[in-house]
C-alpha positions as CSV (number, residue, x, y, z in Angstrom):
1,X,12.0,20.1,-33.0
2,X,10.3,18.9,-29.6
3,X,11.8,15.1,-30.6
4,X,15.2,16.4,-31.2
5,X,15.1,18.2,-27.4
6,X,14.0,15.0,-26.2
7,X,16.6,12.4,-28.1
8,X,19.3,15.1,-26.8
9,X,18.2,15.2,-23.2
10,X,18.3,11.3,-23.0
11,X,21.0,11.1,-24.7
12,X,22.9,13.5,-22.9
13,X,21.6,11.9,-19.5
14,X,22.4,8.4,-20.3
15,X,25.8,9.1,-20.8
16,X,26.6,10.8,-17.7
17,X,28.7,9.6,-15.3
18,X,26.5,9.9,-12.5
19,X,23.7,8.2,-14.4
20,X,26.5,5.2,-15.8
21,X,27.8,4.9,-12.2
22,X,24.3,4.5,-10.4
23,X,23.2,2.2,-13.1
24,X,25.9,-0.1,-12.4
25,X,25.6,0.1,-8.6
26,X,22.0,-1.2,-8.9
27,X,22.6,-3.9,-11.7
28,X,25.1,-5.4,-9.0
29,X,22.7,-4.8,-6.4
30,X,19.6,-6.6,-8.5
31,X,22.2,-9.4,-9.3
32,X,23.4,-9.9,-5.3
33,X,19.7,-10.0,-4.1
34,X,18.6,-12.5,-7.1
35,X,21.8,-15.0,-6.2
36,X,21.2,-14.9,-2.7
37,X,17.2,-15.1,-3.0
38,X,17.2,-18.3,-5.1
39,X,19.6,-20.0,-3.2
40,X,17.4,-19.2,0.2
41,X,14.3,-20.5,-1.9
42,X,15.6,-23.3,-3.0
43,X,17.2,-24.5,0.5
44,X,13.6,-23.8,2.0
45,X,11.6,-25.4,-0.4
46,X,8.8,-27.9,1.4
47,X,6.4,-29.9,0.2
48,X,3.2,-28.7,-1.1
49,X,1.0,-30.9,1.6
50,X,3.0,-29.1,4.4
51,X,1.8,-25.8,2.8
52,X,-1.6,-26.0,2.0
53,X,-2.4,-28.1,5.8
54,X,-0.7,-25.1,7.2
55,X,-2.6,-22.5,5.5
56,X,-5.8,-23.9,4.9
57,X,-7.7,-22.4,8.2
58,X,-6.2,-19.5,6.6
59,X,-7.7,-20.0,3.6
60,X,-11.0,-21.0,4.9
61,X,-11.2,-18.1,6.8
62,X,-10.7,-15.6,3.9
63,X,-12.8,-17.2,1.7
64,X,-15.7,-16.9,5.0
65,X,-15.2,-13.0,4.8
66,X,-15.2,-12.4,1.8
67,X,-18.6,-13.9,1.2
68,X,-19.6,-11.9,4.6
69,X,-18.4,-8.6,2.6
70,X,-19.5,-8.9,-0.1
71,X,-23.1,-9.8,1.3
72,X,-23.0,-6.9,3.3
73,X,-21.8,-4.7,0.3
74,X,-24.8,-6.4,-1.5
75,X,-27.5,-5.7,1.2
76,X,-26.4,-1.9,1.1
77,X,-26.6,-1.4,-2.3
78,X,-30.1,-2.9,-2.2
79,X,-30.6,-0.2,0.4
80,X,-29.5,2.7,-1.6
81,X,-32.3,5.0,-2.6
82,X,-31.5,5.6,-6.7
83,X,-34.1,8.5,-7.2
């Protein structure tokens, strides 16, 4: 009985207009932002050397505090009293 309600429900909102008429807007809008996205990817594109030498102080830098968190998330726990 409760599948029936269900399957009618969907059924009865998939087929309304309003539902049929936003679904179309967005597939247009999903199809505009993917044709414009990969053609600004693909004129950006750079070599992966240019990247990396661009980000690696980033890199270094997260990699630094992360260990510096984590350290200090291991020295509290080692302060926590369990009893």
């Amino acid at each position: 009985m409760l599948g029936h309600i269900i399957r009618k429900e969907i059924l009865t909102n998939l087929s309304s207009p309003t539902f049929l008429g936003t679904f179309v807007f967005c597939f247009i809008l999903i199809l505009l932002s993917l044709y414009t996205g990969l053609r600004s990817y693909s004129d950006q594109r750079e070599p992966l050397s240019d990247t990396l030498g661009r980000l690696t102080v980033d890199l270094v830098l997260m990699g630094l505090l992360t260990v510096v968190f984590f350290a200090g998330a291991y020295v509290s726990f080692l302060k926590y009293d369990v009893r």
